[in-house]
N, C-alpha and C positions, 0 to 999 in steps of 0.2 A: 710085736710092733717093730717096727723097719725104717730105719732113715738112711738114705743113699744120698752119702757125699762127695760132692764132686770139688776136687779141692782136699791132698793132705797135706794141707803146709801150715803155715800158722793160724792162722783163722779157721781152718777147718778140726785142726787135730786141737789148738790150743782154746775154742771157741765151744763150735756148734756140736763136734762130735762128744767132747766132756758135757753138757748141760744136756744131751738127749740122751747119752749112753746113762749118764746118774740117775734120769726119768723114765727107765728101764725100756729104751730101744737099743735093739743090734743095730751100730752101724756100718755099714760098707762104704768103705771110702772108693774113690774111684781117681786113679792118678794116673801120671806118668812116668815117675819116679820110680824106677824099678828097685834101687835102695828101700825106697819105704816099703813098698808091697809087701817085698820078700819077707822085712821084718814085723811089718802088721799081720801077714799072714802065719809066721813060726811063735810069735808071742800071746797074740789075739788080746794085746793088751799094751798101753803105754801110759806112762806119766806126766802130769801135770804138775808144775811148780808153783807156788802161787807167792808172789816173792814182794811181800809187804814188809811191815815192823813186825807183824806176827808172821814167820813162812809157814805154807801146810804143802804134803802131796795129795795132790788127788788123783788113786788110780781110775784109769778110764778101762773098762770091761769090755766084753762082746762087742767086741770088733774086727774086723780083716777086710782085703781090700783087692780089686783088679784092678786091669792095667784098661786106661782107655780104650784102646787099639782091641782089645777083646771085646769086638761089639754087639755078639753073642750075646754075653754074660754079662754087658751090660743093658740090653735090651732086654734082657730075660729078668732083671734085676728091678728097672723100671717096671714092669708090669706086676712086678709082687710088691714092691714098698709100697709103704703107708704115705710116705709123704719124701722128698728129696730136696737137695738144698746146694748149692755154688758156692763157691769162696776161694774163685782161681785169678781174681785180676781182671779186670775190663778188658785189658787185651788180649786177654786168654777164649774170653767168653766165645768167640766165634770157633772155635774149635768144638768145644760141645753142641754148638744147635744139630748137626747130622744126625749123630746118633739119638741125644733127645726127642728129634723128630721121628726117628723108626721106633723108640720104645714107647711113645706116645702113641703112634700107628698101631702097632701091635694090643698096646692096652687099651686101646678103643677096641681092636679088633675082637679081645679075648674076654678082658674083667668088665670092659664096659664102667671100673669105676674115674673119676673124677682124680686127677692128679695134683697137689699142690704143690710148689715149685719156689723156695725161699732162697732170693736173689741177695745172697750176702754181699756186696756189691760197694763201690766205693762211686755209686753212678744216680747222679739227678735222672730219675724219669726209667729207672731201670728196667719197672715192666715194658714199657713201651719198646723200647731198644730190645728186650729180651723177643717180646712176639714177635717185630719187625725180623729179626736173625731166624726163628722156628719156622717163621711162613714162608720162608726161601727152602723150605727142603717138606713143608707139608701140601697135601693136594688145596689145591682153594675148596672144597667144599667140607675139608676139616673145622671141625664143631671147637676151636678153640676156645673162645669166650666161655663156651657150658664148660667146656671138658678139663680145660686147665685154671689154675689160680697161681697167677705169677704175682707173687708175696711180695713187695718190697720191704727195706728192713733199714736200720739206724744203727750201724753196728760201731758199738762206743771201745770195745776193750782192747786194748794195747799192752800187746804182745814183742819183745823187741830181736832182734838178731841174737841168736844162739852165738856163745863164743865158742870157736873154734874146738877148742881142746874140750869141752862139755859135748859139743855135737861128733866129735869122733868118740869120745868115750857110749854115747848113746843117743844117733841119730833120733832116736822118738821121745826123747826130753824137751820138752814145752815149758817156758818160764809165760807166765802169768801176770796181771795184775788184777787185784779182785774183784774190782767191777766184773760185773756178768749178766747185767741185763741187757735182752734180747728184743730193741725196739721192733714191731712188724705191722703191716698195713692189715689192721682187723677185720676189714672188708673185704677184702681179698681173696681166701680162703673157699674154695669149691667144698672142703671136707670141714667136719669138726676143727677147730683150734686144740694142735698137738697138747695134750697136756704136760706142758716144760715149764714149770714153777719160774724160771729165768726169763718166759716169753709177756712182753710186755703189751697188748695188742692197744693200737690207735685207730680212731676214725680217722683225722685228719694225716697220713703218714706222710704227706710232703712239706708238713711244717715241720715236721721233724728229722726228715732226711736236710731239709736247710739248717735246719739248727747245726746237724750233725757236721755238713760241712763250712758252714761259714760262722761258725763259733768253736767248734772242739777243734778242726781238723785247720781252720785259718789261727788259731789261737796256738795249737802246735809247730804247725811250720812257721811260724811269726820268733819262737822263740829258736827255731834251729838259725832260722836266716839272720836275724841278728846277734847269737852267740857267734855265727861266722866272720859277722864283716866287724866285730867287737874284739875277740881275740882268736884266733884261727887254733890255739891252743886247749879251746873248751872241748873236750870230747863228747862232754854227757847231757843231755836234757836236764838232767837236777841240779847239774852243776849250774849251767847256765840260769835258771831259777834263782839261783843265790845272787848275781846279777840284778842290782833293783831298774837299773836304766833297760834290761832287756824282757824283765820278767814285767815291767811301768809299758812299754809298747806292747807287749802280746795283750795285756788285760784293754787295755786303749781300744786296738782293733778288734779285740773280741764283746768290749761294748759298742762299738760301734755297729757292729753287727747285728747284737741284741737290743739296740733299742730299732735296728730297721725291721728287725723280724716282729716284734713286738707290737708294727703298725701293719705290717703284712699278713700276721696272725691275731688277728686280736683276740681272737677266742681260745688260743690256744698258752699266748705267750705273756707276761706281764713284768715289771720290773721288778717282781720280788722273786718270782722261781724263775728269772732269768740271772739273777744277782747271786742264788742258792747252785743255779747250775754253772756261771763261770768261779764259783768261790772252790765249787768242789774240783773243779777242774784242775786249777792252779794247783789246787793241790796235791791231784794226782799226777802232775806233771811233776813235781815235786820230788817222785819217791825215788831216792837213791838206789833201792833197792832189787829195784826192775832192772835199771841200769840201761836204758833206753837211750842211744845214742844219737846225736848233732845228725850224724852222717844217715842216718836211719832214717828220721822227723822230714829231714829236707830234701834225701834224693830223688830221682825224677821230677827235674823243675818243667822240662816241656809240657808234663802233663798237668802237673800244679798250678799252671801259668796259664791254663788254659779258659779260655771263653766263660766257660760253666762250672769252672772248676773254682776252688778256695778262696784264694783272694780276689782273682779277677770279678767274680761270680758276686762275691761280697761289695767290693767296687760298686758294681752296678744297682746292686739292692739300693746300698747308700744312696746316692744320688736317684732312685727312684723314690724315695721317703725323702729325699733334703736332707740326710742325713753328710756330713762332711765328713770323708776318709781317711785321715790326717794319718792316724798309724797305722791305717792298712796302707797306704799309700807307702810311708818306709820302708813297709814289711816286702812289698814287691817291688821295690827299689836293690832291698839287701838281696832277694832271691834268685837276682841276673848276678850276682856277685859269686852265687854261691860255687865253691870247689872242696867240699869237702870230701875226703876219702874214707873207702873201710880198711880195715884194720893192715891188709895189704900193700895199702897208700895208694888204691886204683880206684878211680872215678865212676860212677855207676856209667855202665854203658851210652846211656841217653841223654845223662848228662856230659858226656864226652863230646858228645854228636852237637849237643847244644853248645857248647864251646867252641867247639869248630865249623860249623852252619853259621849259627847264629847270632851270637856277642860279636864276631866282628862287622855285623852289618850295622850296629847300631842299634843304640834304646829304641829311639820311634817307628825302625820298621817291625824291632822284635815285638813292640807295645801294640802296632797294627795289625801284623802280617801273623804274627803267631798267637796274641791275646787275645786278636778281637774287636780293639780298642777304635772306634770312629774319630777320623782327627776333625770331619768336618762337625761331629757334634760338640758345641762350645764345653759342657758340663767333660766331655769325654778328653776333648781336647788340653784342659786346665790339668785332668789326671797326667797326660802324657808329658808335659810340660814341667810338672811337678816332681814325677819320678825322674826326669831326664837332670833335674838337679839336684834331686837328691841321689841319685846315682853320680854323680862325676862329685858330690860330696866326700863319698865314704870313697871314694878311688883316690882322691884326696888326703884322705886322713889316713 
């Protein structure tokens, strides 16, 4: 068995390729990293850290990897795998449909079998976006609906920034934390369901791709952005956790979130494993031990900020249930604040851009112009109004 992944960074090498390789597939990673390659391919093996109150290694077996740009051996590669999988970033994704489209062409051409395609993905409505990107490079009378299964997934485990001196000592050391299940849309699937003990299959997988972002992933960056505008000197996610005023607003917005979903899902979501799933959460934000940093949780606010993204996205559920956003509403108040750096003291790229584009035009065009946010809708309009005070609040304080 065979799984080709696309994507060796931390979700791919600290995720998908450990939970398949344990389930005895070879997997081939597929990168651009020619650092990695070289050494996936002279090891055909790396480590996992799994950095709890108990730590374990777990090594990951049969594996090696090419380079993108080898589109040969990656088309040749698609047409033998059992099944393939993504874990490069949204704004990476467009760079793979080419090639996936000629190795898709070809295994239609050759096995004729059925491809399925697990969209590790940090993206509402993924298949969709995913087919939209393939049919720009396949002929229109490509049998995609029969011939592929674009997976979507709920990928919960948090992996944080390698420090430095650990990643020169050994680029393919992966810290951990031990959650490891594998939410994926069960329906989906053109072949058998991989046998990966980790893989969790759901009928409804878009209630759980929301949950995943407008309760884990709002309830994360809720506590970076307010460890920021609280004291600029927290480094760590657990630290900040010790925090009751910042650790009191993440749980806030991320029930707020879970009683909207809870009316959005009703068959899926209820107030007792919605109260079991932000308790466990809290908690694993919690682990010192990961070491998961302020600057990690909160960088790239343009795309955080965005329409369909964490809190905005959360936002809108609220008020489509009548639900009141009180601490999501802080939490994207703190998020236009945020400046936090890595370990360098340099500001993620994007977030650079958004300091210099966009904070000097002002909360309500960034709340319109870059959110989303409708001023002429009243419910929309109260939000912008609200954050615009509670932003010139903390600039204040």
């Amino acid at each position: 068995m065979k799984l080709l992944q696309f994507g060796a960074g931390n979700i791919g090498r600290g995720f998908i390729g450990q939970i398949f390789s344990h389930a005895g597939y070879e997997v081939v990673f597929v990168d651009i990293n020619d650092e990695l390659i070289k050494l996936l391919n002279e090891r055909r093996c790396y480590k996992v850290e799994v950095r709890d109150e108990e730590r374990r290694i777990l090594l990951v077996e049969g594996v090696r990897a090419i380079h993108l740009n080898d589109v040969d051996s990656v088309v040749r590669e698609l047409c033998e795998c059992d099944v393939a999988s993504t874990a490069v970033g949204v704004s990476a994704l467009p760079s793979l449909y080419p090639v996936i489209a000629l190795g898709l062409l070809k295994r239609w051409e050759s096995v004729k079998k059925p491809l399925d395609i697990i969209i590790c993905e940090n993206l509402r409505n993924a298949s969709l976006h995913f087919k939209e990107g393939l049919l720009k490079y396949l002929p229109n009378d490509f049998p995609i609906d029969e011939f592929v299964g674009l997976v979507e997934t709920s990928i919960g485990r948090m992996i944080p920034i390698m420090p430095e001196e650990v990643r020169r000592e050994d680029p393919l050391l992966i810290y951990a934390e031990a959650y490891d299940t594998l939410i994926v849309d069960g329906l989906a699937f053109k072949n058998e369901l991989p046998k990966v003990p980790q893989i969790d299959p759901k009928k409804n997988i878009k209630a759980y791709v929301d949950r995943k972002l407008f309760i884990h992933n709002l309830g994360h960056s809720a506590v970076a952005y307010m460890a920021y505008v609280t004291d600029t000197n927290i480094k760590y996610i657990w630290k900040a956790m010790e925090n009751e005023e910042i650790r009191s607003v993440a749980k806030e917005a991320m029930w707020e979130s879970a009683l909207s979903l809870i009316r959005e899902y009703p068959q899926e979501f209820d107030e007792e494993n919605q109260r079991q799933h932000i308790d466990d959460l809290l908690h694993r934000f919690s682990n010192k031990y990961l070491g998961d940093s302020v600057y990690r949780v909160g960088r790239d606010i343009q795309r955080k900020i965005g329409r369909d993204e964490r809190i905005i996205g959360a936002i809108l559920l609220d008020l489509k249930h009548n639900v009141e956003p009180m601490a999501t509403t802080k939490v994207l108040a703190a998020a236009l604040l945020f400046r936090a750096t890595d370990d360098e003291g340099k500001m993620y790229p994007s977030d650079e851009e958004f300091v210099r584009k966009w904070y000097p035009r002002g909360v309500e065009i960034i709340l319109t112009e870059l959110c989303g946010l409708d001023v002429n809708d009243d419910a929309q309009r109260r939000i912008i109004e609200r954050v615009r005070d509670l932003h010139d609040k903390f600039v204040r304080h």
